[in-house]
C-alpha positions as CSV (number, residue, x, y, z in Angstrom):
1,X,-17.5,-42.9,56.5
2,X,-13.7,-43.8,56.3
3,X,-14.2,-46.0,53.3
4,X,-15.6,-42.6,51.6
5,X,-12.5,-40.8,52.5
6,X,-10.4,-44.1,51.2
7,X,-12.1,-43.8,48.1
8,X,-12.1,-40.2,47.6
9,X,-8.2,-40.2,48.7
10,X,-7.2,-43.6,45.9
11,X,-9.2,-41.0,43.6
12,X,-6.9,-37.7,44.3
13,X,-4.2,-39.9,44.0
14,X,-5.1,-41.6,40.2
15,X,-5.3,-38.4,38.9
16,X,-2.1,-37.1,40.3
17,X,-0.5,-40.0,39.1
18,X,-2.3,-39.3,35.5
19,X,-1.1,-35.9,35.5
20,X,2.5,-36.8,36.6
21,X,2.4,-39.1,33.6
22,X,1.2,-36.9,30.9
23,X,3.6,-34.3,32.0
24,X,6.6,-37.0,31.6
25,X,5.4,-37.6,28.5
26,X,5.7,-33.8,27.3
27,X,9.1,-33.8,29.2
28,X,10.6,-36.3,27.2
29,X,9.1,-35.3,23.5
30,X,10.1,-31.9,24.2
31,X,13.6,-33.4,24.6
32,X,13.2,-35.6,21.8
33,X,12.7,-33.0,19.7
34,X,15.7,-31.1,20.9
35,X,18.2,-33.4,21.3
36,X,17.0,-35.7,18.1
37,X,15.3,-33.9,15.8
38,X,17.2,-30.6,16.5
39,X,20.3,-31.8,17.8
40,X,22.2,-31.0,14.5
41,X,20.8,-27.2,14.8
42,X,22.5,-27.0,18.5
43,X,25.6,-28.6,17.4
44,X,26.3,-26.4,14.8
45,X,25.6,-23.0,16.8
46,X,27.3,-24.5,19.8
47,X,30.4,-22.1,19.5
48,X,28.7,-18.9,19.5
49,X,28.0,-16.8,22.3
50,X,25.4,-18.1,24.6
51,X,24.2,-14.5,24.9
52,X,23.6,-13.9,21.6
53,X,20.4,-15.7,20.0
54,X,19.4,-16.0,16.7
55,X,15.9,-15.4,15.4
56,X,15.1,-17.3,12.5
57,X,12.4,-16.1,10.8
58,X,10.0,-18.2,8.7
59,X,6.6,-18.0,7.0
60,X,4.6,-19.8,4.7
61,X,5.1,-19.5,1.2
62,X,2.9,-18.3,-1.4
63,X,2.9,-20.5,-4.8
64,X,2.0,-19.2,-8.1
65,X,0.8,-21.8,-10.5
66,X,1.4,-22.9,-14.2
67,X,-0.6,-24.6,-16.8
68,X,1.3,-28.0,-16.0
69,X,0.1,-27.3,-12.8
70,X,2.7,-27.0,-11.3
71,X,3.1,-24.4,-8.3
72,X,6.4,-22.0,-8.3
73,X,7.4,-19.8,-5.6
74,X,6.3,-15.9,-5.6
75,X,7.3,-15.5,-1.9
76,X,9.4,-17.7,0.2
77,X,12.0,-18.2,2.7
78,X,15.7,-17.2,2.6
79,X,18.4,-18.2,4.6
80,X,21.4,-16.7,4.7
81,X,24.1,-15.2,7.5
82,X,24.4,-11.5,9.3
83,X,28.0,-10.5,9.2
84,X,28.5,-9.0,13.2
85,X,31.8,-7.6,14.7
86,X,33.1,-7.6,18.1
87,X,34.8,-4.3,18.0
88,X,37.2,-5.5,21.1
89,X,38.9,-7.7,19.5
90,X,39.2,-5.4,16.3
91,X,43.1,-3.6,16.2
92,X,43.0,-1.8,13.1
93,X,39.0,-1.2,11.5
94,X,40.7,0.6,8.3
95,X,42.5,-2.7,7.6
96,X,39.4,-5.0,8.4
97,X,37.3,-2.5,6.2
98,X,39.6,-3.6,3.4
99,X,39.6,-6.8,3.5
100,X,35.3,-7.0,3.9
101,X,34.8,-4.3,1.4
102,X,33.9,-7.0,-1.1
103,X,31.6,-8.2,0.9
104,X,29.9,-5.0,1.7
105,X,26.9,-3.8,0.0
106,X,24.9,-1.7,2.6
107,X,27.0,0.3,4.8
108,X,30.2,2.8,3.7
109,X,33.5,2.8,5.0
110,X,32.9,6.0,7.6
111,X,30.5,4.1,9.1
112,X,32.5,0.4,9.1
113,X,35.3,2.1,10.8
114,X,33.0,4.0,13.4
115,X,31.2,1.1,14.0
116,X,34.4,-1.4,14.6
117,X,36.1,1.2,16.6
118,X,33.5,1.0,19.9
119,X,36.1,-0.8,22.2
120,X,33.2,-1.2,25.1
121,X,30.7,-2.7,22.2
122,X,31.1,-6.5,21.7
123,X,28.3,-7.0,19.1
124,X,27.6,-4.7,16.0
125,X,25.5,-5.7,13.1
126,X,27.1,-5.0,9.3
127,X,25.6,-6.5,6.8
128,X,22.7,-8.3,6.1
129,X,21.7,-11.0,3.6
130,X,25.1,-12.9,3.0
131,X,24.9,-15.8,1.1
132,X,26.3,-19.2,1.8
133,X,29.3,-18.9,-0.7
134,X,30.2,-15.2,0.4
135,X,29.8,-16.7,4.3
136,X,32.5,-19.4,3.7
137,X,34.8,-17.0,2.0
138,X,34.5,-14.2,4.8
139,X,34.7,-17.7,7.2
140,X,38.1,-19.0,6.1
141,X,39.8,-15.5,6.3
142,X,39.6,-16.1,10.6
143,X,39.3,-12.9,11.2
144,X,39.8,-11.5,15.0
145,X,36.2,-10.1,15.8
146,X,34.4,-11.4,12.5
147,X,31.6,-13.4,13.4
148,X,28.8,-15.2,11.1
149,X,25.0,-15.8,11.8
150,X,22.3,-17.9,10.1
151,X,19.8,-15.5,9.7
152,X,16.4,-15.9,7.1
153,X,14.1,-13.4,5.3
154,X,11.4,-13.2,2.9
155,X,12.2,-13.4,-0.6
156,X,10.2,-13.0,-4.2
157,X,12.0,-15.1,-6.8
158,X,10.0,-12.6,-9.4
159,X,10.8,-9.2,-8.0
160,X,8.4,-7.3,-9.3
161,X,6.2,-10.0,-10.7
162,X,2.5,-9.7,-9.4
163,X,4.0,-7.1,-6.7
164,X,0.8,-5.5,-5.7
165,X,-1.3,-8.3,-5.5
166,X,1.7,-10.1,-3.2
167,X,2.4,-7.2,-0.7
168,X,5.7,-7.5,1.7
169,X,6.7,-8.8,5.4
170,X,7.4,-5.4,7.3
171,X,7.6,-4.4,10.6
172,X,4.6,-3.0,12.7
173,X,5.9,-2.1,16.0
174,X,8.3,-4.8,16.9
175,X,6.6,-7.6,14.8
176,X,6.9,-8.6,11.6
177,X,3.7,-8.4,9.9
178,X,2.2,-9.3,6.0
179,X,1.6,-5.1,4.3
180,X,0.0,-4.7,1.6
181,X,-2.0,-7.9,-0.9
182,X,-1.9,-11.7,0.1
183,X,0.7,-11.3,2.5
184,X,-2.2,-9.3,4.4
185,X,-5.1,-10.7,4.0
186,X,-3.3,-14.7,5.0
187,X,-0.9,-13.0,7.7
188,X,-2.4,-15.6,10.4
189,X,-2.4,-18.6,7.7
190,X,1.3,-17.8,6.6
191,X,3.0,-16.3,10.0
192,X,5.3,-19.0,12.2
193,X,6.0,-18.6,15.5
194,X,10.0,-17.6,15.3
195,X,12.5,-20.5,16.4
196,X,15.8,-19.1,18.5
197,X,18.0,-21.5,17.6
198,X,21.1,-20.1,20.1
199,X,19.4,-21.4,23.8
200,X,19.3,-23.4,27.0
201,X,18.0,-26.5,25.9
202,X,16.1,-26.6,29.9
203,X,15.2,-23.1,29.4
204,X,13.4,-23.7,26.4
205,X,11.8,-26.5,27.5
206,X,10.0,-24.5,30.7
207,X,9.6,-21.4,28.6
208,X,7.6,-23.3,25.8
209,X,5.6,-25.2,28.5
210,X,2.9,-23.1,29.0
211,X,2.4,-23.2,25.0
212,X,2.7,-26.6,24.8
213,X,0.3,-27.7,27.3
214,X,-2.6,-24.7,27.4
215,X,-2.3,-22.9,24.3
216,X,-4.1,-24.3,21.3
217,X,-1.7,-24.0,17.7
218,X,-2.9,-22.1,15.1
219,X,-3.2,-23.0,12.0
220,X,-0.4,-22.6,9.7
221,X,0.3,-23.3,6.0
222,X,0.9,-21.9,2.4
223,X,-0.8,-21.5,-0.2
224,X,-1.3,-21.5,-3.9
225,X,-2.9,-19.1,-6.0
226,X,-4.3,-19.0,-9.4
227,X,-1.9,-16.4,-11.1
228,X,-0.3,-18.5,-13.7
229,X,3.6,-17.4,-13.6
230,X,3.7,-17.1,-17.2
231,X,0.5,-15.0,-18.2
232,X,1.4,-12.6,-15.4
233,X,4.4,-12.0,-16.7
234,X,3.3,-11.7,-20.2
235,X,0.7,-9.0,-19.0
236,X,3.0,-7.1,-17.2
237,X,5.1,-6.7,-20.1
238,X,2.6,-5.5,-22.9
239,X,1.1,-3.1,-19.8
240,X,4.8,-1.3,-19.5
241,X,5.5,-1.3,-23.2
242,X,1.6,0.3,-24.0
243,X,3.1,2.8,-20.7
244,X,5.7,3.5,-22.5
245,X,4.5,3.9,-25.8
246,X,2.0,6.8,-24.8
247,X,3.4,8.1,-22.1
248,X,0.5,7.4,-20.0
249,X,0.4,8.2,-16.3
250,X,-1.0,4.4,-15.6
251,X,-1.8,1.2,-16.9
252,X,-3.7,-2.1,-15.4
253,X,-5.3,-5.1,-16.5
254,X,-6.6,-8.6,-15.2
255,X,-6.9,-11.8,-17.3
256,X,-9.7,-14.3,-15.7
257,X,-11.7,-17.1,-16.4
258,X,-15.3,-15.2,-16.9
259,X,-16.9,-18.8,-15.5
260,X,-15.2,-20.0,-12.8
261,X,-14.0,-15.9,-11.6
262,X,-10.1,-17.8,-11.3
263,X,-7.6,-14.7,-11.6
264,X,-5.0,-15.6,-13.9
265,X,-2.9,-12.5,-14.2
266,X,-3.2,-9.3,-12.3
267,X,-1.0,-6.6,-12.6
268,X,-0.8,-2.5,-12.8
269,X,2.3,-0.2,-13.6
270,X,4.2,1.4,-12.7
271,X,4.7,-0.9,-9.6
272,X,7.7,-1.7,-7.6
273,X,9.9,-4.5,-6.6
274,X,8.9,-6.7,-3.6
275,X,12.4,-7.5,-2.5
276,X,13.5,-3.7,-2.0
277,X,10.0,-2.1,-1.4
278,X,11.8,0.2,1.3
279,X,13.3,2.4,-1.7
280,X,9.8,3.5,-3.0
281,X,9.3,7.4,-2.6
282,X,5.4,7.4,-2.7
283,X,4.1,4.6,-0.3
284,X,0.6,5.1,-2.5
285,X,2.6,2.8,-5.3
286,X,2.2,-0.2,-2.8
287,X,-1.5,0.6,-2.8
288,X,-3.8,-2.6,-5.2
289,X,-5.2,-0.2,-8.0
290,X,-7.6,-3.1,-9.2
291,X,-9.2,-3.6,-6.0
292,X,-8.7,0.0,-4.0
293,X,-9.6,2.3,-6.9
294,X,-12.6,3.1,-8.8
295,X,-13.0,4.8,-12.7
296,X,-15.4,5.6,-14.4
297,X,-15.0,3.3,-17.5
298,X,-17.4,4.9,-20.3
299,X,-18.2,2.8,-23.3
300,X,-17.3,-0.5,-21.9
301,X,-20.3,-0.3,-19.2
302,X,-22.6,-0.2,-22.4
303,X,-22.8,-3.2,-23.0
304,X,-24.0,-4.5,-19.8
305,X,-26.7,-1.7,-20.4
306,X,-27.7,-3.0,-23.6
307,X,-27.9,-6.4,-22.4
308,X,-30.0,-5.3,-19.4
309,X,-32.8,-4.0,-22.0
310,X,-32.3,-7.2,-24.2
311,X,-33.6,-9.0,-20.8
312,X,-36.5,-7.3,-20.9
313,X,-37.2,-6.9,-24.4
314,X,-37.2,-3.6,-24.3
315,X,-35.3,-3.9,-27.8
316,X,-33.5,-6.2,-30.0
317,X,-30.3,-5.9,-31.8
318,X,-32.3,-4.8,-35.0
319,X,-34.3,-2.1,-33.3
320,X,-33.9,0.9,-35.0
321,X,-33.1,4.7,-33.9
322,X,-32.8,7.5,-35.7
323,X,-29.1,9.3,-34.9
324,X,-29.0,13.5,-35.4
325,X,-25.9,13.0,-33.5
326,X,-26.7,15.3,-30.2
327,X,-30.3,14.4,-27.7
328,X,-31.1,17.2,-25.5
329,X,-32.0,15.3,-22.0
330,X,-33.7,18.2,-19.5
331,X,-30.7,21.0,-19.6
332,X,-28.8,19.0,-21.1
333,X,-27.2,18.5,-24.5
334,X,-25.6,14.9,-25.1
335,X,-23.5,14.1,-28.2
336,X,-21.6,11.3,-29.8
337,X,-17.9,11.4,-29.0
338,X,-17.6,12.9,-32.6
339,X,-20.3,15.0,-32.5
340,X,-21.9,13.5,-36.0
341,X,-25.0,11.9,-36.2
342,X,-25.3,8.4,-38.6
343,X,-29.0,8.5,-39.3
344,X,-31.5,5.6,-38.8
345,X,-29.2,2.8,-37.1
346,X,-29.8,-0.5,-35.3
347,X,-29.1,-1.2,-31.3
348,X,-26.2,-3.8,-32.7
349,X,-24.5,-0.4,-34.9
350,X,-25.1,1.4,-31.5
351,X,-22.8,-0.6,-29.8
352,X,-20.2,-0.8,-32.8
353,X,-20.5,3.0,-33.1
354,X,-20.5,3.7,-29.2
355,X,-23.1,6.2,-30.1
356,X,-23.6,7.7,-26.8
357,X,-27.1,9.4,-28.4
358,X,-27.9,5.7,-28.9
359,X,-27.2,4.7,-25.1
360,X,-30.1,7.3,-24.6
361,X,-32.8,5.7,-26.4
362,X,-31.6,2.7,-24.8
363,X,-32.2,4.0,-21.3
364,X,-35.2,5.3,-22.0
365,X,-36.4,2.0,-23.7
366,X,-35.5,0.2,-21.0
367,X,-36.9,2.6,-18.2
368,X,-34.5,4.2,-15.7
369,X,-35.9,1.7,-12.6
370,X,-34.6,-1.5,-15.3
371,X,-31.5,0.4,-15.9
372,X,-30.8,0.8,-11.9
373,X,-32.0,-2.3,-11.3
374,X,-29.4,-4.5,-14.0
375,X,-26.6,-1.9,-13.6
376,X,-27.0,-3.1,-9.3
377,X,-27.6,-6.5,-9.9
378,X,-24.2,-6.2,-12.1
379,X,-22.4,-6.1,-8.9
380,X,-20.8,-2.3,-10.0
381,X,-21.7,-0.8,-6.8
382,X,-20.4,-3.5,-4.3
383,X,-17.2,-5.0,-3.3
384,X,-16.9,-8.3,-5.3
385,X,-15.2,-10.1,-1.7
386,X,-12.0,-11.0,-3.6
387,X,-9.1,-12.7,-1.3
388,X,-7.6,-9.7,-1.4
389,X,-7.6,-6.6,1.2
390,X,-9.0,-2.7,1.1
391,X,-11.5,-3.7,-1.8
392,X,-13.8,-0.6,-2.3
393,X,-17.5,-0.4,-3.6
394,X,-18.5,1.4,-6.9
395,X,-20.3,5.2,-6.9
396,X,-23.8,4.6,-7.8
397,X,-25.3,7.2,-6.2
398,X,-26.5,8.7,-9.0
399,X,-28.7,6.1,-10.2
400,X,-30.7,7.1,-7.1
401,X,-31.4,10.8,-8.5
402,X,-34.9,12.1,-9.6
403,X,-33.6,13.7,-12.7
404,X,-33.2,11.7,-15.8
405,X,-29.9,13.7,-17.1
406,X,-28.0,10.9,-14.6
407,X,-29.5,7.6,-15.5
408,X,-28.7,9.4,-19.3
409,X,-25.3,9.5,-18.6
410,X,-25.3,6.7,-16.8
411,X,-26.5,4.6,-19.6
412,X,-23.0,5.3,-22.0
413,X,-20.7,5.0,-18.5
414,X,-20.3,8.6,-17.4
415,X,-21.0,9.8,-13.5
416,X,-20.6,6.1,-11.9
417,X,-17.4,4.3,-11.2
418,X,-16.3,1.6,-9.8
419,X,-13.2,-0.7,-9.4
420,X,-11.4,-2.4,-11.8
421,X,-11.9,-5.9,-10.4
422,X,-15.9,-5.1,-10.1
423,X,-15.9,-4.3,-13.6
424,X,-14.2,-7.5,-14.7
425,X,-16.8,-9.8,-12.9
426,X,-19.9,-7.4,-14.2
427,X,-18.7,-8.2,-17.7
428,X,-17.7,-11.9,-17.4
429,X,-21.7,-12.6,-17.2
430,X,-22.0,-11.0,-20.0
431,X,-20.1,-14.3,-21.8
432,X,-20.8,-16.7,-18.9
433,X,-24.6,-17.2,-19.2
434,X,-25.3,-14.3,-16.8
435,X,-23.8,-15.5,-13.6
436,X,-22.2,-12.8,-11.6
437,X,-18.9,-14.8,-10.6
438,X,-16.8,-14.9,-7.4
439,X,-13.4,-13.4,-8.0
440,X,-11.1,-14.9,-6.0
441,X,-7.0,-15.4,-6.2
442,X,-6.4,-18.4,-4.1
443,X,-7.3,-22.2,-4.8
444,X,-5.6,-24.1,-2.3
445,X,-4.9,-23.8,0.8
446,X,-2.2,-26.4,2.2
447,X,-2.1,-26.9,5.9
448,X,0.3,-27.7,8.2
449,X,-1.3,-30.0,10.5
450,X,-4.9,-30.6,8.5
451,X,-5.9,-31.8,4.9
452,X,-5.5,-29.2,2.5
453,X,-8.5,-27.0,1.2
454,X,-9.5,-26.8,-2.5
455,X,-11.1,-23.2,-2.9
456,X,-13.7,-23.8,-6.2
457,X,-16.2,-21.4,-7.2
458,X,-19.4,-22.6,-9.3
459,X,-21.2,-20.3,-11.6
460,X,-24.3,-22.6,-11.0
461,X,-24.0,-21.5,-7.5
462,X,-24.0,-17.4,-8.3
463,X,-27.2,-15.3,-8.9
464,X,-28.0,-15.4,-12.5
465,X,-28.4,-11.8,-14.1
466,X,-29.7,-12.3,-17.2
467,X,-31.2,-15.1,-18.9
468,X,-28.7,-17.7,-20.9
469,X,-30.7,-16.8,-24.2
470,X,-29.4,-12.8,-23.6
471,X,-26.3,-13.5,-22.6
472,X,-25.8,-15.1,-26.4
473,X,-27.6,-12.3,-27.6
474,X,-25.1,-9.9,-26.5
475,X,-22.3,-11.7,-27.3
476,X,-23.0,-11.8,-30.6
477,X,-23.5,-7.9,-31.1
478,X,-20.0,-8.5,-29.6
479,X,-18.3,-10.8,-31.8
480,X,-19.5,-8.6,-34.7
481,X,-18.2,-5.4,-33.3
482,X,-14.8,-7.4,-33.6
483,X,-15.3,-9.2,-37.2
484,X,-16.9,-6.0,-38.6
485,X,-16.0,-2.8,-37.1
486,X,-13.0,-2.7,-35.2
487,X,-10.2,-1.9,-37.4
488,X,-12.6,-1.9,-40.3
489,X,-13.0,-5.6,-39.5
490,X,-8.9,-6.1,-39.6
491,X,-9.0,-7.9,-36.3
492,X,-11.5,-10.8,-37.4
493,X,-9.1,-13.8,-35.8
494,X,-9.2,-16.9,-38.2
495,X,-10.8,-19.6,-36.4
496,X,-11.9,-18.0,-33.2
497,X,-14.8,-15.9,-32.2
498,X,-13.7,-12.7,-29.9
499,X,-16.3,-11.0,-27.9
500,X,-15.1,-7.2,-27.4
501,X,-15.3,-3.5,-26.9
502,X,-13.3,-0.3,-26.6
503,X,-14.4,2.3,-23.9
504,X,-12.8,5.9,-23.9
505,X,-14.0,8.1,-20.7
506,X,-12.9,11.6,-20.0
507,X,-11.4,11.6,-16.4
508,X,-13.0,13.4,-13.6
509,X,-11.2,16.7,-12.1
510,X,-11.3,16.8,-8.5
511,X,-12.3,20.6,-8.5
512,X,-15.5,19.4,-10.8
513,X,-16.2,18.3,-14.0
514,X,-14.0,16.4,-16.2
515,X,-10.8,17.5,-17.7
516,X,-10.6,18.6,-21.2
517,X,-7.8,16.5,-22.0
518,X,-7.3,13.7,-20.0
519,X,-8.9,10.2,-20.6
520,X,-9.0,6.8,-19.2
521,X,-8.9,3.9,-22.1
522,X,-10.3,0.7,-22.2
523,X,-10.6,-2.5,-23.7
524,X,-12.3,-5.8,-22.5
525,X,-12.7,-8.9,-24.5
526,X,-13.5,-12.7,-23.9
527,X,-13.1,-16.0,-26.1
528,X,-13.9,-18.2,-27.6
529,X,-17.1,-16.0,-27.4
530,X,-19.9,-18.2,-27.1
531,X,-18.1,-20.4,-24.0
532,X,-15.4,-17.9,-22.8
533,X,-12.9,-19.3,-20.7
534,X,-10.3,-16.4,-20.9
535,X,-11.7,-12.7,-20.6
536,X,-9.4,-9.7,-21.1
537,X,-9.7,-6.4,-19.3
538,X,-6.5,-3.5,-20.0
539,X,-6.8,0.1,-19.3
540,X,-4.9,3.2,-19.4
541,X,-5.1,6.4,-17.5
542,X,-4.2,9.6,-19.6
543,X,-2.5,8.7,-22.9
544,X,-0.7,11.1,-24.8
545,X,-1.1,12.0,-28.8
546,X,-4.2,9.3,-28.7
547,X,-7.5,10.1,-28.4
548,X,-9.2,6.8,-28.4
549,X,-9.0,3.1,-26.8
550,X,-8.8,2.1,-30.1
551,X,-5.7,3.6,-31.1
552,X,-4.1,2.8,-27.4
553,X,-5.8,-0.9,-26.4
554,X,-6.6,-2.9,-29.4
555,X,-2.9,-4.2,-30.1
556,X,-2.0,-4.8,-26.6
557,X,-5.3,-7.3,-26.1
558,X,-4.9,-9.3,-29.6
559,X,-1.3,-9.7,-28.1
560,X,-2.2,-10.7,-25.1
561,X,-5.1,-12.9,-26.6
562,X,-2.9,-14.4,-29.2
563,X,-0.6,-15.5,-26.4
564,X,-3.5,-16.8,-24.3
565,X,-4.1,-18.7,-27.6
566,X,-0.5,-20.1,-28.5
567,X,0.3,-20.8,-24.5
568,X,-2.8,-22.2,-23.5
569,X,-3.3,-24.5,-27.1
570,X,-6.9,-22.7,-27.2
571,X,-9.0,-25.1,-29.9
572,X,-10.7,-23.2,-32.6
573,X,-14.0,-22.2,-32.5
574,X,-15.2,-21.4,-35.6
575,X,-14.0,-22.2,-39.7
């Protein structure tokens, strides 16, 4: 028996001896790191107030990429120094307030003065956001009760660029939290614990203890998007000019690769600038109109109609149809958008026309259960599960109803709706074989402390919606809707073949019905047509003096396509 309580005793006293270890072995990194590694921080702060700390805030950075592939900054870190006073040791605020004034950006002299004249207060904060070069200036003045502190904030080289898709840093409660776009949806990903860098080297050490030795790190890192830095910027600029130009109330568009579902450019106006978000009036601004809104688009869902009854050979592009210009569906008379009928026509002159009397025989072709059936499988009632936050689902409801008015309507885009981003990848498998895509913003995810994540999306490894052979079938009604009809066949591009089409919807009044006079214009469009790998979707809410997409769209997307072209070094396609 006492050699069991020897044994047990030599055993108490190996692991004791274990732990002891292991806990010197914490002790002395954790001073490693201080005294070695961040010896030069404590040296520098080592004449300021052992009272005061200083917060440095940090966060991963969000890259945007460009065709060299290389990936630039579209939200970063900052560092810079907080101007502070110590009020008792100020004599005369007036005469201080004169000297700083040059320096002062946020805060007027009333409130300078008031501020330096609190003889009890030894630490008021004045201005924010000093840069180095101002910082040594202010520095060599010496001034009585003028102090300087490091201080770091989040920062978007581009201001404006890709704003809603980025989001802000902002305070919830008392921690700083990603609002709004990628800063959201990666908070956990880009957050960092904050560093004080103004401490007790031994009270750190104790403090931190508990997180070193029981609490497991998260994981940390940045990452790189595929929004290439120059297309979003040329998108954003032919979206405020077309604002501009009619007078519209708003105006959106995405530029993606219809096989891969890669975002290249996202953007909607008017929008706001990042770095000073707190000026915006109306907080809905901040809000993603591509992914948290949904439209009803009109003519531009017809295609995916059409190409849903080319699947089931319900018609071909030669069928024919006789056009009076107006169908009466139940109690319902539908018309063209011109009222005028064009006689016997084909399904491909349906489409070039966007004879909404056309769309009808189309529907009823097809069937109403084939026309729910493709219109679901399209993806335009569901969220698409983009990287990005507050995604809503289409209004399809009324592809449920008994009555055949709404699958009428539904066939030429009127009475569902969906979001912009939902509509994009519904109309990429149009061009891409009939794969329904995975939209998605980020493709790598670099780590802190792991190997970094390559984020790739396969069509081969999406649900196929229609059949390869229809997919070509409805491109090609495309293409000649573009070489033929559109502008009278002015837009036929030398050497390329452009899938597109124009879609003019009236927009929906909140009290019922639709308004007289307000419309929503758009445009999509995809090259080189029979193996896309750039697909264009712009539209425009309520233009003014312009009645049609046509008039609005068609020279903002052959600008935008011609760039994609020129930047991109796009081979031809055709002779």
């Amino acid at each position: 028996m006492p050699k069991v309580h020897d044994d047990k005793y030599r055993q108490r006293l190996a692991w004791v001896g274990v732990f002891v270890i292991v806990f010197s072995l914490l002790l002395s990194s954790k001073l490693f790191l201080l005294q070695i590694v961040r010896g030069d921080d404590y040296v520098e702060t080592a004449d300021r107030s052992y009272l005061q700390t200083n917060e440095q805030f940090d966060r991963g950075t969000i890259f945007l990429s460009s065709k060299e592939g290389i990936p630039i900054a579209g939200a970063t870190i900052v560092r810079g120094y907080l101007l502070a006073l110590d009020p008792r040791r100020i004599e005369d605020p007036e005469a201080l307030y004169t000297t700083l004034e040059p320096y002062l950006i946020t805060i007027n002299k009333d409130e300078f003065i008031q501020r330096a004249s609190k003889k009890t207060d030894p630490y008021e904060e004045i201005e924010h956001k000093i840069e180095r070069e101002q910082a040594d200036e202010i520095k060599a003045l010496e001034l009585p009760g003028v102090n300087l502190y490091q201080e770091s904030w989040r920062y978007y080289p581009g201001e404006g660029l890709l704003s809603n898709a980025l989001g802000f840093v902002a305070f919830r409660q008392d921690t700083l939290q990603g609002q709004y776009g990628l800063e959201r949806q990666y908070d956990d990903l880009l957050a960092r614990d904050s560093e004080e860098v103004n401490i007790n080297v031994f009270a750190e050490i104790f403090s931190n203890l508990n997180k070193t030795v029981f609490q497991k790190n998260k994981d940390h890192g940045d990452i790189v998007t595929t929004i290439d830095a120059r297309t979003q910027q040329q998108l954003e600029q032919t979206l405020a000019k077309a604002l501009d130009e009619w007078s519209a109330k708003s105006a959106f568009g995405i530029v993606t690769n219809p096989q891969t579902g890669e975002l290249y450019a996202m953007a909607s106006t008017p929008s706001y600038n990042n770095n000073s978000f707190g000026s915006v009036k109306d907080i809905s601004i901040y809000r993603n109109p591509l992914i948290e809104n949904i439209y009803e688009f009109g003519s531009v869902i017809k295609p995916l109609v059409v190409a849903g009854a080319l699947d089931v050979n319900a018609v071909t592009a030669d069928t024919e149809y006789y056009d009076a210009g107006s169908v009466v569906v139940e109690d319902a008379t539908i018309k063209n958008y011109d009222g005028k009928g064009r006689g016997q026509v084909t399904v491909r002159d349906i489409l070039a026309e966007s004879l909404n009397t056309g769309m009808v025989f189309i529907m009823q072709q097809m069937g109403r259960d084939a026309l729910r059936n493709y219109l679901t499988a399209f993806g335009i009632g569901e969220r698409t599960g983009i990287d990005l936050p507050s995604e809503v689902k289409g209004l399809v409801s009324n592809l449920q109803s008994p009555r055949e008015l709404e699958y009428a309507t539904a066939s030429f885009g009127q009475g569902i709706s969906m979001s912009p981003i939902a509509l994009a990848r519904a109309l990429s498998a149009l061009g891409n074989g009939g794969y329904l895509i995975q939209p998605h913003v980020v493709k790598e995810i670099r780590y802190e402390d792991a190997d970094d994540e390559i984020i790739q999306y396969s069509k081969e490894d999406m649900t196929q919606v229609i059949s390869t052979d229809s997919s070509e079938r409805i491109t090609r009604i495309l293409v000649s809707i573009v070489d033929d009809t559109l502008g009278g066949g002015a837009y036929k591009k030398p050497g390329y073949t452009i899938a597109a089409k124009t879609g003019t919807a009236q927009i929906p009044n909140p009290q019922g019905g639709y308004y007289d006079d307000r419309n929503q214009h758009s445009f999509f469009g995809y090259f080189p047509a029979y193996d896309p790998q750039y697909l264009i979707l712009l539209s425009i809410e309520h233009p003014k003096n312009a009645k049609f997409a046509s008039q609005t769209l068609t020279d903002p997307f052959f600008e935008i396509a011609d760039f994609l072209i020129r930047y991109y070094n796009v081979a031809p396609d055709r002779q």
